[in-house]
C-alpha positions as CSV (number, residue, x, y, z in Angstrom):
1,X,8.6,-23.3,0.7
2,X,5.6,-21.7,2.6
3,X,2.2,-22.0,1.1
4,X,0.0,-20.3,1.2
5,X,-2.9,-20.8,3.4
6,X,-7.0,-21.6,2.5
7,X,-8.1,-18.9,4.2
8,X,-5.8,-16.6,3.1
9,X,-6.8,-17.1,-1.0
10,X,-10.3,-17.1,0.3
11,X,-9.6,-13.5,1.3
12,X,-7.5,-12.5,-1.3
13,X,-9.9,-13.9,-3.9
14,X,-12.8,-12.6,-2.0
15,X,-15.5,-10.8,-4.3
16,X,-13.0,-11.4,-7.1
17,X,-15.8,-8.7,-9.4
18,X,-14.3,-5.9,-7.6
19,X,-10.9,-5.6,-9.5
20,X,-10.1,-8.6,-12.7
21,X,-6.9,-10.1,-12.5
22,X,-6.1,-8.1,-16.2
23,X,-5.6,-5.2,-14.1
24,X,-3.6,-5.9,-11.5
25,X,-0.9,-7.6,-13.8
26,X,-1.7,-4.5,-15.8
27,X,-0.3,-2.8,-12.9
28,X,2.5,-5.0,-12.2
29,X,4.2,-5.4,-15.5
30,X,4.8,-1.7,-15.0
31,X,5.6,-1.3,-11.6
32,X,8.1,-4.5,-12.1
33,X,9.9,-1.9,-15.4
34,X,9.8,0.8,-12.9
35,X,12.0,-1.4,-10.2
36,X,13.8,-3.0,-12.4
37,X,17.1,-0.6,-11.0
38,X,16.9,0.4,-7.8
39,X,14.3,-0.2,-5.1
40,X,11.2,2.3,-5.5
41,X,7.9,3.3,-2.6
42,X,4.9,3.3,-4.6
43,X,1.6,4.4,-2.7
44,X,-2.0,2.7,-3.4
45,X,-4.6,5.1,-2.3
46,X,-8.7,5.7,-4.2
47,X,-10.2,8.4,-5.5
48,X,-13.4,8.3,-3.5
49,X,-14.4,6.3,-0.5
50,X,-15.8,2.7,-0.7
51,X,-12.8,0.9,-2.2
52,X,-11.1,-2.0,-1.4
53,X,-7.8,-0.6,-1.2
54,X,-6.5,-3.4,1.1
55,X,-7.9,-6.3,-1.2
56,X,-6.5,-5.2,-4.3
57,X,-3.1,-3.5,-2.9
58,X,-2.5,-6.9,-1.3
59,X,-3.8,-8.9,-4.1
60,X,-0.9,-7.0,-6.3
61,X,1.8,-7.1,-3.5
62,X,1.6,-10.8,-4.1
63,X,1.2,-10.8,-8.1
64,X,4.5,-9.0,-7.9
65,X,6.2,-10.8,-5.2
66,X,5.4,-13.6,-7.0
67,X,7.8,-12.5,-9.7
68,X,10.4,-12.7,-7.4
69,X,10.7,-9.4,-6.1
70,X,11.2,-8.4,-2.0
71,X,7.9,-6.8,-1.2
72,X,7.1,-5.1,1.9
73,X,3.3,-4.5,1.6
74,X,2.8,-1.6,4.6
75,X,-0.4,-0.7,6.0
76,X,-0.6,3.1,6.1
77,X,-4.5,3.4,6.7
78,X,-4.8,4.3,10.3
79,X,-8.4,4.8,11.3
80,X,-9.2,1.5,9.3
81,X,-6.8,-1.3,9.4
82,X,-7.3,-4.4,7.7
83,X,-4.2,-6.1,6.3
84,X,-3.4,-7.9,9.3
85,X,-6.6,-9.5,9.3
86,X,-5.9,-10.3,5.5
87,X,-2.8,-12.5,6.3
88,X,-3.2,-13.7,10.0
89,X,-0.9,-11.4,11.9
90,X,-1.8,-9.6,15.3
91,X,-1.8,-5.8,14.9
92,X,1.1,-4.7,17.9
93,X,3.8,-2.7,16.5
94,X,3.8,-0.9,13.5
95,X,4.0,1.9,10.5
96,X,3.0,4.5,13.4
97,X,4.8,3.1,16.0
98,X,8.5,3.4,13.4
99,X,7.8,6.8,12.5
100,X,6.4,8.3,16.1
101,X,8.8,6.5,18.3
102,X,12.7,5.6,18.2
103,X,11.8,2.1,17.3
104,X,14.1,0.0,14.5
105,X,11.5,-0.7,11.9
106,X,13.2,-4.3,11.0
107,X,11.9,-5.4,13.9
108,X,8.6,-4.8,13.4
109,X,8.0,-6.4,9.9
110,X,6.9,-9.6,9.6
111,X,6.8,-12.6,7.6
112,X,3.9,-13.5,5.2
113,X,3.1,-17.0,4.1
114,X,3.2,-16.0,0.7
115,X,7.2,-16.0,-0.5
116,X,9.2,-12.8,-0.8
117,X,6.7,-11.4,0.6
118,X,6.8,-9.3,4.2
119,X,3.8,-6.9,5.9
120,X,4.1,-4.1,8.3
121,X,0.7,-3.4,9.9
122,X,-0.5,0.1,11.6
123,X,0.5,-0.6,14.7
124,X,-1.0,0.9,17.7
125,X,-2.2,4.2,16.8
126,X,-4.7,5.0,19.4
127,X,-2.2,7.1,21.8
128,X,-0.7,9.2,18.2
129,X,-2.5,12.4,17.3
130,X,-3.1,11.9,14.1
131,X,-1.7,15.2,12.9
132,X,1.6,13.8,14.5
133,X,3.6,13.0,11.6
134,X,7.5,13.7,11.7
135,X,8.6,14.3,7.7
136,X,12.4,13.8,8.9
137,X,11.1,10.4,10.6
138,X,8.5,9.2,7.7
139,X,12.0,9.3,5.0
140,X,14.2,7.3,7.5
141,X,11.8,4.5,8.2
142,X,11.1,4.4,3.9
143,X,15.3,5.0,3.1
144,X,16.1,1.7,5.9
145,X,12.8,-0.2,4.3
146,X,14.6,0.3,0.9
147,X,17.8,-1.8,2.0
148,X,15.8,-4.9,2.4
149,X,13.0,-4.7,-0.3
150,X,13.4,-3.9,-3.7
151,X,9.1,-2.8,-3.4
152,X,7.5,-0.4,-0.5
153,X,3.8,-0.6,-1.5
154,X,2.5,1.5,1.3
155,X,-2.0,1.1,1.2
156,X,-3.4,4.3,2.1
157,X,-6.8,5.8,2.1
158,X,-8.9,8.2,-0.1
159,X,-6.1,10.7,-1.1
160,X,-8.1,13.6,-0.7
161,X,-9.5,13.1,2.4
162,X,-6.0,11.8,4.2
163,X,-3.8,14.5,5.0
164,X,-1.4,11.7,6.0
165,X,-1.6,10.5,2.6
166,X,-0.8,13.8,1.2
167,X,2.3,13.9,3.5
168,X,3.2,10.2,2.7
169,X,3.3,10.6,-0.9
170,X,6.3,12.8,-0.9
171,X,8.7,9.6,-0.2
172,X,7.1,7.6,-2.7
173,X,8.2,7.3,-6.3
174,X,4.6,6.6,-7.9
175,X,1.0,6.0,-6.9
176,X,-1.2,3.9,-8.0
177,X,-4.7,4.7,-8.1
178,X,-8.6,2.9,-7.4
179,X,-11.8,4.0,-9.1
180,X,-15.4,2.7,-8.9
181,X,-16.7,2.3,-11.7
182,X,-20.0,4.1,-13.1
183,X,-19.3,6.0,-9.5
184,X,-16.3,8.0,-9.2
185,X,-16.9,11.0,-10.5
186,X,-14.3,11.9,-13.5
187,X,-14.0,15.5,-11.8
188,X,-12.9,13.8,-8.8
189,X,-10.6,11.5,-10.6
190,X,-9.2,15.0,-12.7
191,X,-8.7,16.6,-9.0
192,X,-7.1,13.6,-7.4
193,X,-4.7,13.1,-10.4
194,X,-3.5,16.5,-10.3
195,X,-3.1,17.1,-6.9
196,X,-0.7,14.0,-7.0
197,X,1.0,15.3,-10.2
198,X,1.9,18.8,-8.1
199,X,3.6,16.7,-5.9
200,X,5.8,15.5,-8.4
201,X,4.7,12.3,-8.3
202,X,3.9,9.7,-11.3
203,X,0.4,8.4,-11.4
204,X,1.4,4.9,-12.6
205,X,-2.5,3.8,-13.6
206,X,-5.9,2.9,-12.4
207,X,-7.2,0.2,-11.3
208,X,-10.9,0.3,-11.7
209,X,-13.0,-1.6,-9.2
210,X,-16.2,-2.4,-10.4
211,X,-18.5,-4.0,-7.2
């Protein structure tokens, strides 16, 4: 069985004030209920800027893959990528490259050292327009993920600021949402919920980072 690295716990661990470990298996027992039947997409995007989004999304991908569910933790934060870096894997093809080109997604995910566990970087985004998103494309590449993984926790940037976020959300089940604390505003928090909520979607909980 693979184990997983030094550096990798270094990173995962790193600045371990920003979110306690309560939360995320806070988080996970219910996300774990929630997947119990059928294999769900949850989104992990903030309420303001300045969150770790990466840290704690992949810091819960592995609490619940840990659990011994299939978990594809996918990198949907395009103009700031970090994942790869988290878990040692070059940045080639990607999220962007499934959904802009007529790629086979399963090819593009790879392994993690941490068991049941599987990433999917950005991929190259530099030649994609960001406004470029194909809705048709986004639920095919999410529908084939689904086969393989019984969790798509796609990491995604300030919801309100990301109209790629806005658009992603629609082919999840659930999001799952990161606060400051003492600095998100509880207006902003009240505006994020409840543009998620017209979506139809489920806000799961929040995970409140403190640093």
């Amino acid at each position: 069985m693979r184990s997983v690295s030094k550096k990798i716990k270094q990173r995962l661990m790193l600045n371990e004030q920003y979110v306690s470990t309560q939360q995320i298996r806070m988080i996970q027992i219910r996300v774990n209920r929630f997947i119990r039947h059928e294999p769900s997409a949850l989104m992990l995007t903030s309420v303001d800027e300045h969150t770790e989004n990466s840290l704690i999304s992949a810091k819960l991908a592995m609490a619940i893959a840990q659990q011994g569910k299939r978990v594809l933790l996918v990198d949907a934060d395009l103009s700031s990528p970090t994942l790869h870096d988290f878990f040692q894997k070059k940045n080639e093809l990607g999220w962007a490259n499934a959904v802009l080109e007529r790629r086979g997604v399963q090819n593009m995910i790879r392994e993690t050292q941490v068991p049941n566990l599987c990433l999917l970087t950005t991929g190259y985004t530099q030649k994609f327009p960001q406004g470029m998103w194909i809705p048709e494309k986004i639920k095919g590449v999410v529908e084939e993920c689904k086969k393989a993984f019984d969790l798509i926790l796609f990491t995604s940037p300030t919801f309100l600021f990301s109209a790629n976020a806005q658009l992603l959300v629609e082919y999840c089940e659930g999001v799952i949402l990161v606060a400051r604390t003492n600095k998100s505003k509880k207006e902003k928090l009240v505006t994020t919920v409840e543009a998620i909520e017209r979506s139809g979607r489920e806000v799961f909980g929040t995970i409140l980072q403190t640093g």
